[in-house]
C-alpha positions in Angstrom: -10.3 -47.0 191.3 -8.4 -50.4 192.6 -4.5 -49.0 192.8 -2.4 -52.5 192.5 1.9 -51.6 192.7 4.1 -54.5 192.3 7.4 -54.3 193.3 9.9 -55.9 191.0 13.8 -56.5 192.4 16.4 -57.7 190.0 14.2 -58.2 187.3 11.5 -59.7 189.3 8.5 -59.3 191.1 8.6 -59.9 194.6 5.6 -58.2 196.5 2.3 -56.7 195.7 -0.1 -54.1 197.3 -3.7 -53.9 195.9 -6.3 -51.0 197.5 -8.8 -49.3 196.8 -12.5 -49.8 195.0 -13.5 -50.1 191.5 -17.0 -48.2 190.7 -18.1 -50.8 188.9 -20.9 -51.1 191.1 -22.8 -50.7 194.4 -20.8 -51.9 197.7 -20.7 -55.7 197.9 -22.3 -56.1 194.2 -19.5 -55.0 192.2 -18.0 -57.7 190.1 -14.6 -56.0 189.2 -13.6 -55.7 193.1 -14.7 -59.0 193.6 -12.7 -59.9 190.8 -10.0 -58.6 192.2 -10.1 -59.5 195.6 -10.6 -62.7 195.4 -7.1 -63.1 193.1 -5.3 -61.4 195.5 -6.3 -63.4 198.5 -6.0 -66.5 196.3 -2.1 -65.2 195.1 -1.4 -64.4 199.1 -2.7 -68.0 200.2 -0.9 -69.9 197.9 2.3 -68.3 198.2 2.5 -68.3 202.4 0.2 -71.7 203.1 0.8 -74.0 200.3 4.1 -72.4 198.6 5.5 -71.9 202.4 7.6 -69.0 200.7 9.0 -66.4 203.6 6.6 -63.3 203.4 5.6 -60.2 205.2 1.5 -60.1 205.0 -0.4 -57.0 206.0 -4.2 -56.8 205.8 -5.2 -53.1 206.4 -8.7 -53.1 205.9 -8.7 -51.6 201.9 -4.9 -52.8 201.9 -3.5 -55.9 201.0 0.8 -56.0 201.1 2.4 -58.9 200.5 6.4 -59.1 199.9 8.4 -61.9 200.1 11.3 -61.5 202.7 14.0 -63.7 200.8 13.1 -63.8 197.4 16.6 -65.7 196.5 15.3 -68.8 198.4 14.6 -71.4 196.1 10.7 -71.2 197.7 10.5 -68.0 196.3 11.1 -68.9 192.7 7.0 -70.4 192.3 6.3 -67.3 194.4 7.5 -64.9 191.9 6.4 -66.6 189.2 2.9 -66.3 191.3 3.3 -62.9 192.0 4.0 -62.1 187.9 0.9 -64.7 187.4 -1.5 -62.4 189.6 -0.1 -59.3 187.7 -1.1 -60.3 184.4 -4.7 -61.1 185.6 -5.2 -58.1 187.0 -3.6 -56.8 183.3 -5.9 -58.4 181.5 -8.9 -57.5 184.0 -7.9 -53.7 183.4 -8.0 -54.2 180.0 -11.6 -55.4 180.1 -12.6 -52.8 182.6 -11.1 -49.1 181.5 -10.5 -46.7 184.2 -11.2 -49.1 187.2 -7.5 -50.8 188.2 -4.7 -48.8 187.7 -1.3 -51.1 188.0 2.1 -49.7 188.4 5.6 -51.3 189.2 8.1 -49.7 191.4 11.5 -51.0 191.6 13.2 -51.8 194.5 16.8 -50.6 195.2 19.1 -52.3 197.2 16.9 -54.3 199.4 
């Protein structure tokens, strides 16, 4: 199963992690992860290389983290809205594909 947490701070979300596989099909033939990927490495590109927003970027392998280091910046008002963009895809891509992405948010306290 694809595990995608967003973190949401004051009402917003301001980072993503997406991991995992979906089932849907055999390694490099399964349309759901490619789905996936390919709208998380689209959301990560346009928020650091043509939204120039402040974020932290891992790429672990299975892991993708992205989470925007000042998300008060005016730069980081199209990020967010990016960030809740990419979180209703993968919504509606769930929807469509039962049991293979599981999305949760976690709220951030304090940052």
């Amino acid at each position: 199963m694809i595990e995608a947490e967003f973190l949401r701070y004051d009402g917003s979300l301001v980072g993503f992690s997406v991991s995992g596989h979906a089932g849907a099909g055999p390694f490099g033939k399964d349309i759901v992860c490619a789905a996936v990927s390919s709208a998380t490495m689209l959301t990560a590109n346009t928020i650091t290389d043509y939204l120039f927003a402040k974020a932290e970027v891992k790429d672990k392998g299975n892991r993708i983290m992205l989470v925007l280091r000042d998300p008060e910046s005016a730069m980081s008002i199209a990020a967010k809205q990016t960030i809740a963009s990419f979180c209703k895809h993968l919504e509606m891509l769930a929807e469509d594909n039962k049991g293979k992405i599981r999305i949760t948010v976690r709220d951030l306290k304090g940052r």
